[in-house]
C-alpha positions in Angstrom: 48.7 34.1 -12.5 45.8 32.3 -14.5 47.0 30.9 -17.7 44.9 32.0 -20.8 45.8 30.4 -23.5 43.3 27.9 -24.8 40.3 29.5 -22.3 37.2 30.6 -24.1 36.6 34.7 -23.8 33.4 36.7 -23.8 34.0 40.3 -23.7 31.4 43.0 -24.2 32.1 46.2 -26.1 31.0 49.2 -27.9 29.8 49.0 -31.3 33.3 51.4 -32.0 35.6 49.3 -30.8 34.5 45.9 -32.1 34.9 48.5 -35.3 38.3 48.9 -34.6 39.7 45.5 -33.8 38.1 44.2 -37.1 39.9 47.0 -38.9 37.1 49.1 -39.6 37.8 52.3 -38.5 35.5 54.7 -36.3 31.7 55.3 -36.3 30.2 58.8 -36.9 27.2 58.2 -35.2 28.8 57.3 -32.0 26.5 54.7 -31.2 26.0 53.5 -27.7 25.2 49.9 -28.9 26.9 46.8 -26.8 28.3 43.7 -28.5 30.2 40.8 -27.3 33.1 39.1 -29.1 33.4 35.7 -28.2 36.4 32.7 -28.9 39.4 31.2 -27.9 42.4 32.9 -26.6 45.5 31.7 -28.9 48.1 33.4 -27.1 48.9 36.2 -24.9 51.3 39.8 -25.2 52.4 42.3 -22.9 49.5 44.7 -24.5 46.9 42.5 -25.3 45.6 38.9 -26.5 45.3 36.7 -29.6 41.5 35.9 -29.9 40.2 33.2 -32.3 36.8 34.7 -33.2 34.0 32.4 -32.9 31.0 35.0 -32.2 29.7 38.6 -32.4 26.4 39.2 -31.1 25.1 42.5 -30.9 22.1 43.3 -28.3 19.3 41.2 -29.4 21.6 38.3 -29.3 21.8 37.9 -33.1 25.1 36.7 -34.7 27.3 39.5 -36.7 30.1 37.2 -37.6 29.1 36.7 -40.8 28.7 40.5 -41.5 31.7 41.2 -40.4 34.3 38.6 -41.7 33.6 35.1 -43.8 36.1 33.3 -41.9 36.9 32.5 -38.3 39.4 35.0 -37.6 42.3 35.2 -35.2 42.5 39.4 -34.0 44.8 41.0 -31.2 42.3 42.6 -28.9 44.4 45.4 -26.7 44.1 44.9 -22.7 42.8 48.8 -22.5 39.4 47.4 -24.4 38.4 44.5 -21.6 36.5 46.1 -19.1 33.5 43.4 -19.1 34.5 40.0 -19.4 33.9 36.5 -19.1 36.5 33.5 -19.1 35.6 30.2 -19.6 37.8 26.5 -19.8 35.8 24.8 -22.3 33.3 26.6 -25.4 30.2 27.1 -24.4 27.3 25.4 -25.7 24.8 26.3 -28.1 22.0 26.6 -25.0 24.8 28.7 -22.5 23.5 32.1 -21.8 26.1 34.8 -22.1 23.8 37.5 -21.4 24.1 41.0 -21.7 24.9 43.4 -19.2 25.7 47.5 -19.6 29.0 48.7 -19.2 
């Protein structure tokens, strides 16, 4: 069992669901758009994980936290929502390349 508290996650989603975990309910257009979330896990449930938010980045690799939130917010994100995913010890640098891969 890895522990996963403290690690650094990248996970890619839809445009709907990064909706939903910030609260915002669902899209009409239903758009096929892939972001990643990105920050530190702060602790761990049998449904899902606490996830300091450090970064959104939609496709082109521009930053949405700001348009999203004005803090750095702490959000449960659900197990059934990781399908893409990347774990990392420490944060990754300014230079790392996350990259963007489809689902």
């Amino acid at each position: 069992m890895i522990e996963l508290e403290g690690k650094w996650l990248a996970v890619w989603l839809s445009l709907e669901e990064v909706f939903s975990i910030f609260g915002f309910g669902s899209l009409a257009t239903g758009s096929s758009e892939v972001w990643m979330v990105a920050g530190r896990i702060v602790g761990e449930s049998p449904t899902g994980l606490w996830l300091r938010v450090e970064n959104v980045s939609n496709e082109k690799n521009q930053s949405q936290l700001g348009a999203l939130t004005t803090a750095t917010p702490t959000y449960f994100l659900p197990w059934h929502r990781i399908s893409s995913a990347r774990l990392l010890d420490e944060k990754p640098g300014p230079d790392a390349v996350m990259g963007f891969k489809p689902r």
